[in-house]
FIKOLZA-1660 file (N, C-alpha, C; in steps of 0.1 Angstrom, whole numbers, plus 5000, padded with zeros to 4 digits):
% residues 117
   i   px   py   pz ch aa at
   1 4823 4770 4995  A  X  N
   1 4814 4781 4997  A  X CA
   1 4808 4786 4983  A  X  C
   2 4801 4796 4980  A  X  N
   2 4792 4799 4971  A  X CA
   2 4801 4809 4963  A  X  C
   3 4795 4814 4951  A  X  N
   3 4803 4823 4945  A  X CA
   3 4797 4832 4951  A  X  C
   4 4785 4838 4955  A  X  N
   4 4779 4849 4961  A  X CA
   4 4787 4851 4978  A  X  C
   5 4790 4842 4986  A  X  N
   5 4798 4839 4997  A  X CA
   5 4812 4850 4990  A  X  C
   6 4818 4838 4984  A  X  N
   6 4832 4847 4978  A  X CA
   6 4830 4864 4975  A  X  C
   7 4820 4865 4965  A  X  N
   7 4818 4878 4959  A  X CA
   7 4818 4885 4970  A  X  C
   8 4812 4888 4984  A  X  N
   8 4811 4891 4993  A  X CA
   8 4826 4892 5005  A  X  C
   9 4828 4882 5004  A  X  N
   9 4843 4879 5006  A  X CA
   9 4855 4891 5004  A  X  C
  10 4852 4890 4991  A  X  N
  10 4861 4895 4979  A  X CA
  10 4858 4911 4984  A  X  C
  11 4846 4917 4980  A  X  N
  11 4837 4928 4990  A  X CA
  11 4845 4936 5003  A  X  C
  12 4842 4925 5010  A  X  N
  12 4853 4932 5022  A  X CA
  12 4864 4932 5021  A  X  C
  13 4870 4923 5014  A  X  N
  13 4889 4922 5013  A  X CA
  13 4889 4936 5010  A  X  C
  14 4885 4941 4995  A  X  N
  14 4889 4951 4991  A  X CA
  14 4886 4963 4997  A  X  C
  15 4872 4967 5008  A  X  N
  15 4873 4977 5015  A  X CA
  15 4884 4978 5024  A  X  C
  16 4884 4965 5034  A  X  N
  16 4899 4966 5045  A  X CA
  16 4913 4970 5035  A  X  C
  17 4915 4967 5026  A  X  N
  17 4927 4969 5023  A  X CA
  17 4929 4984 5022  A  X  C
  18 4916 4986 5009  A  X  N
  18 4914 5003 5007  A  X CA
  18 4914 5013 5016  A  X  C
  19 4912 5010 5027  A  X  N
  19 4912 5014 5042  A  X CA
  19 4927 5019 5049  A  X  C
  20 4931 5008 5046  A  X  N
  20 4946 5008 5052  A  X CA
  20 4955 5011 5043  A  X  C
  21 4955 5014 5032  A  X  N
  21 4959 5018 5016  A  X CA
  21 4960 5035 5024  A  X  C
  22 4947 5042 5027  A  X  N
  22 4944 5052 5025  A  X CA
  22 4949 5057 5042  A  X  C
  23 4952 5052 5047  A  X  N
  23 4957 5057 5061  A  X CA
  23 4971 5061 5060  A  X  C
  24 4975 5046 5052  A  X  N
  24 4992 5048 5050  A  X CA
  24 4994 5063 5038  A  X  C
  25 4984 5066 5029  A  X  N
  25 4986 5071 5021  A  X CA
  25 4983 5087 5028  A  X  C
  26 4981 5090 5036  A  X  N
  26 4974 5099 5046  A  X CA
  26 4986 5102 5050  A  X  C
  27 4997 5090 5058  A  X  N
  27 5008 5097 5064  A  X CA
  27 5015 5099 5053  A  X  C
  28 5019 5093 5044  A  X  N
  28 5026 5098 5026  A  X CA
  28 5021 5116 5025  A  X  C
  29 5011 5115 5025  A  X  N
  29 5010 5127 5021  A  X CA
  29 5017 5137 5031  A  X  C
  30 5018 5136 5042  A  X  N
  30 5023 5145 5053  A  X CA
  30 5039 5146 5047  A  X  C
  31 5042 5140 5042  A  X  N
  31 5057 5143 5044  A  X CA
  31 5062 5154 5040  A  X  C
  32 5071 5161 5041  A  X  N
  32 5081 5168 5036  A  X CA
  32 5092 5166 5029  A  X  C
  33 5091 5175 5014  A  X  N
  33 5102 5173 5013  A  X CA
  33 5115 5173 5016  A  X  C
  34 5125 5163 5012  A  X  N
  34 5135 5156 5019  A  X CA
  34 5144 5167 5022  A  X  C
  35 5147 5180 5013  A  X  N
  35 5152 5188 5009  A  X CA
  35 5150 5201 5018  A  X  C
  36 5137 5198 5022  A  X  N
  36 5133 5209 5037  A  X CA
  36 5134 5209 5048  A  X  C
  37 5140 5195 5049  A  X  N
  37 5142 5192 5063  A  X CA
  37 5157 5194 5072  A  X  C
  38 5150 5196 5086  A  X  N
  38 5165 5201 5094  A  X CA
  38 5175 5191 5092  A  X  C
  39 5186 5193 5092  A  X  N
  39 5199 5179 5096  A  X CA
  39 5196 5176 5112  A  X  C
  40 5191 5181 5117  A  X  N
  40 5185 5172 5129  A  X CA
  40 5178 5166 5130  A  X  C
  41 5168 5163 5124  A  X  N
  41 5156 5155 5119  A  X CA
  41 5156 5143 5113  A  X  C
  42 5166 5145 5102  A  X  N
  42 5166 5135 5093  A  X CA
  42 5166 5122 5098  A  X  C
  43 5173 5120 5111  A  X  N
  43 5170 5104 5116  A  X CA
  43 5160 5103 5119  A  X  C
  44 5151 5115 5132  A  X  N
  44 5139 5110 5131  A  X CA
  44 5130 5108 5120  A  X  C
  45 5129 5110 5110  A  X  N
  45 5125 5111 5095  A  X CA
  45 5127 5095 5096  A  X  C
  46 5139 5095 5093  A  X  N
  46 5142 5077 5086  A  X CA
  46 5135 5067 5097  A  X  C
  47 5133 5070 5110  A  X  N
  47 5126 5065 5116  A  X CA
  47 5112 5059 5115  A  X  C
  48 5107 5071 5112  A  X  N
  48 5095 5075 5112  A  X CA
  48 5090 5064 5095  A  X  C
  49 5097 5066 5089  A  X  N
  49 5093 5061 5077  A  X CA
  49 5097 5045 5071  A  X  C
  50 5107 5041 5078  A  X  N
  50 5111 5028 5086  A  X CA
  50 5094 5023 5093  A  X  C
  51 5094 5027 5105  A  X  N
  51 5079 5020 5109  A  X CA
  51 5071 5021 5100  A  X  C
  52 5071 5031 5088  A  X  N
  52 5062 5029 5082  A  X CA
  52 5057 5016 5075  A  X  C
  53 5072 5016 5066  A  X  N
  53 5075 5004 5059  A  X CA
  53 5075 4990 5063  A  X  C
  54 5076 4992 5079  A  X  N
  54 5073 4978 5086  A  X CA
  54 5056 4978 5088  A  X  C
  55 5047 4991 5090  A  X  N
  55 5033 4988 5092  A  X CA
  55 5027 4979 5076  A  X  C
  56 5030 4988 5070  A  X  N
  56 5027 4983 5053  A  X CA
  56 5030 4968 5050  A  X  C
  57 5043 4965 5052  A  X  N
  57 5045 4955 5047  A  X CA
  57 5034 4937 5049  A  X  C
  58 5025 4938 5060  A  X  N
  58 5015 4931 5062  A  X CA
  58 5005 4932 5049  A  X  C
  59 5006 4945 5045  A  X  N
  59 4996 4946 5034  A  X CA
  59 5002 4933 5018  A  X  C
  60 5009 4928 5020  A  X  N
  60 5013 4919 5008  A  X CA
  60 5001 4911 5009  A  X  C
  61 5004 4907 5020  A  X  N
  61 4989 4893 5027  A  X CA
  61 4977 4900 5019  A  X  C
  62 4969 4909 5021  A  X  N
  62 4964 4916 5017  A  X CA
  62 4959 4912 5001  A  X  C
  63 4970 4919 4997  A  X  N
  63 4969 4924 4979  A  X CA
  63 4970 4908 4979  A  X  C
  64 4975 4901 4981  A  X  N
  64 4975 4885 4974  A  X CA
  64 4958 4878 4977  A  X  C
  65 4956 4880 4989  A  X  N
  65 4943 4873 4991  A  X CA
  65 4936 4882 4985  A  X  C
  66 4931 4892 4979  A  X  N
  66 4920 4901 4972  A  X CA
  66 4928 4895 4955  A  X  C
  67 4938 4896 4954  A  X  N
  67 4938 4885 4941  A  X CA
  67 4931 4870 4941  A  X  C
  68 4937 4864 4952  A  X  N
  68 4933 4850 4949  A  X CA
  68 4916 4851 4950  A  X  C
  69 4910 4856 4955  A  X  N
  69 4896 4857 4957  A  X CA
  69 4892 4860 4941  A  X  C
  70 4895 4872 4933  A  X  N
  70 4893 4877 4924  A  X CA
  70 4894 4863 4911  A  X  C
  71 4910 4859 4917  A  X  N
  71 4909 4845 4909  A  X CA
  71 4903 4833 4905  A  X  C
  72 4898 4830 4918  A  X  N
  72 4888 4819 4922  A  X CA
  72 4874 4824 4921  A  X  C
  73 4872 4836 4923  A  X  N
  73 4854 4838 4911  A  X CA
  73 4857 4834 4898  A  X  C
  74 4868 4840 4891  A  X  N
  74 4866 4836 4877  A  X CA
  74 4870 4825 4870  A  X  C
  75 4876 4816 4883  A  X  N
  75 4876 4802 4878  A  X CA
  75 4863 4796 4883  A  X  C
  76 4850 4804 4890  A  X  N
  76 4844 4795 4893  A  X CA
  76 4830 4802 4880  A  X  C
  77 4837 4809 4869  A  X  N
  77 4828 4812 4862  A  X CA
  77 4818 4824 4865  A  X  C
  78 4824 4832 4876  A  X  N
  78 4819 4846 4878  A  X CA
  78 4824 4857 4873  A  X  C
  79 4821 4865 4864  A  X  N
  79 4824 4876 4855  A  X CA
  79 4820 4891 4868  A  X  C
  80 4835 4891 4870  A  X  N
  80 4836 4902 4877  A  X CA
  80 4831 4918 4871  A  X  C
  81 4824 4926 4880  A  X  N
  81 4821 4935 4873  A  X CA
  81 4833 4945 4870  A  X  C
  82 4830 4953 4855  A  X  N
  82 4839 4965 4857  A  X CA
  82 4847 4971 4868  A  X  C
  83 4835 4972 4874  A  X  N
  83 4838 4983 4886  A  X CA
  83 4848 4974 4897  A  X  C
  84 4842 4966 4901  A  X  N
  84 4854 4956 4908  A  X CA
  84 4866 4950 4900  A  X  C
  85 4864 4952 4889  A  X  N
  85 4878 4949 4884  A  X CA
  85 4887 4962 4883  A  X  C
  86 4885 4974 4879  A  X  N
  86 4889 4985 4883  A  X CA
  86 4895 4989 4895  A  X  C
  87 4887 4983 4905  A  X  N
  87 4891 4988 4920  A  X CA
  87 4900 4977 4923  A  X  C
  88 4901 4966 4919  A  X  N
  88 4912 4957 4919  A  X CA
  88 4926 4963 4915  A  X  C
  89 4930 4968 4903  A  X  N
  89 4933 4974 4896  A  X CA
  89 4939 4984 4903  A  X  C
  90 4934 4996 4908  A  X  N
  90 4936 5003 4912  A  X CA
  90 4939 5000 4927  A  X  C
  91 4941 4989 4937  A  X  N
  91 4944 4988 4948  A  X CA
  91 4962 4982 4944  A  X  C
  92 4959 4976 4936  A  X  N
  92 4970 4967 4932  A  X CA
  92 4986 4979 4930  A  X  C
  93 4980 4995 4919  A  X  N
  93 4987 5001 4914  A  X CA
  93 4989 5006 4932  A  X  C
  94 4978 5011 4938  A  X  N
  94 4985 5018 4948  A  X CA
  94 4996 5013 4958  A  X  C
  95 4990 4996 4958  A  X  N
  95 5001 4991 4968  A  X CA
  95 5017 4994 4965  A  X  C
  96 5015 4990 4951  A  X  N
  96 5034 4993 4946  A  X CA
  96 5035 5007 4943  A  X  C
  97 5029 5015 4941  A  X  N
  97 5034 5031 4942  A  X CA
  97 5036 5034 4958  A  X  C
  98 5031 5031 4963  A  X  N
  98 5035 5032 4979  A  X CA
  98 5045 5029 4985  A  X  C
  99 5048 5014 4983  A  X  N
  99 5062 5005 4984  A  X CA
  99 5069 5013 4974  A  X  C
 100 5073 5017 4964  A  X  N
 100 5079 5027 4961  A  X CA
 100 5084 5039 4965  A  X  C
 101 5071 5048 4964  A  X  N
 101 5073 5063 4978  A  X CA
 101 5084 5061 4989  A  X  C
 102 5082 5048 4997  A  X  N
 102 5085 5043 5009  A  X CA
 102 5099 5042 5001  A  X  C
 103 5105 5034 4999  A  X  N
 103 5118 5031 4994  A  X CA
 103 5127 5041 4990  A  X  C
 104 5117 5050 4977  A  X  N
 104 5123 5062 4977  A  X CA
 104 5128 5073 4990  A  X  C
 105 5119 5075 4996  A  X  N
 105 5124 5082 5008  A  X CA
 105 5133 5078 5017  A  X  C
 106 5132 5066 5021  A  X  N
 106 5144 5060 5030  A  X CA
 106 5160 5063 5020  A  X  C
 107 5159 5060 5013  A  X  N
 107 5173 5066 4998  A  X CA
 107 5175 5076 5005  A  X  C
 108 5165 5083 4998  A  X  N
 108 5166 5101 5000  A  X CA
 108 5171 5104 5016  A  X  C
 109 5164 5099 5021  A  X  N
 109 5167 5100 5037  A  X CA
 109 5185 5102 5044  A  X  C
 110 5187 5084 5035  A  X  N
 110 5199 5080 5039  A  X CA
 110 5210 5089 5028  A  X  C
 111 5206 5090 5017  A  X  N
 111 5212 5099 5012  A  X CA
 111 5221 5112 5017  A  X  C
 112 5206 5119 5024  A  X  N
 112 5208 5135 5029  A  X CA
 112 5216 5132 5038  A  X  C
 113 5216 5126 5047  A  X  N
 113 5220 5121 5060  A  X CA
 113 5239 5120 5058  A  X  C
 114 5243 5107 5047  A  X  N
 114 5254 5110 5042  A  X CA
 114 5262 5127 5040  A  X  C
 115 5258 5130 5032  A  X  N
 115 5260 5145 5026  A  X CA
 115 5259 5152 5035  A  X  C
 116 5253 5152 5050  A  X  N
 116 5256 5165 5057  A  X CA
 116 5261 5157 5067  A  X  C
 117 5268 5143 5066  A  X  N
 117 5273 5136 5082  A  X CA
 117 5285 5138 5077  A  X  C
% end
């Protein structure tokens, strides 16, 4: 296919991901801290953030094909612009601050959960 095909490619990868980046980042934001929540809750919590971790984790597929795309323009001699290299960049950081958050909380979760079981 063409580099212009790819570039286009590359195009949508990065909006679908950004998309789904921002949904998961949507229910992140809702949360509570771990510290405010009832001792009756807390499993539903761990629950809740559990499926999360299982929706997200498709997003690996994701972040690797919006790399390899990124890769394969500039092995085919296409100088990615700023701006797409940025937003590359910046999807990349968000996916592992996410998978982070996530991890953190389940801790936290399983933590609280100990301490008042």
């Amino acid at each position: 296919s063409t580099g212009l095909e790819r570039l286009q490619e590359l195009q949508e990868a990065t909006d679908e991901l950004d998309l789904k980046l921002r949904q998961a980042e949507v229910i992140k934001g809702s949360w509570q801290p771990v510290g405010d929540l009832l001792i009756d809750s807390l499993q539903d919590h761990l629950e809740k953030v559990k499926a999360l971790r299982g929706e997200i984790a498709p997003l690996k597929e994701n972040v690797s094909h919006v790399n390899d795309l990124a890769r394969q323009l500039t092995t085919l001699g296409i100088q990615l612009s700023p701006y797409n290299l940025s937003t590359l960049e910046d999807l990349n950081t968000r996916w592992k601050l996410l998978q982070v958050a996530v991890e953190d909380r389940v801790r936290q979760l399983h933590e609280a959960h100990r301490d008042f079981g």
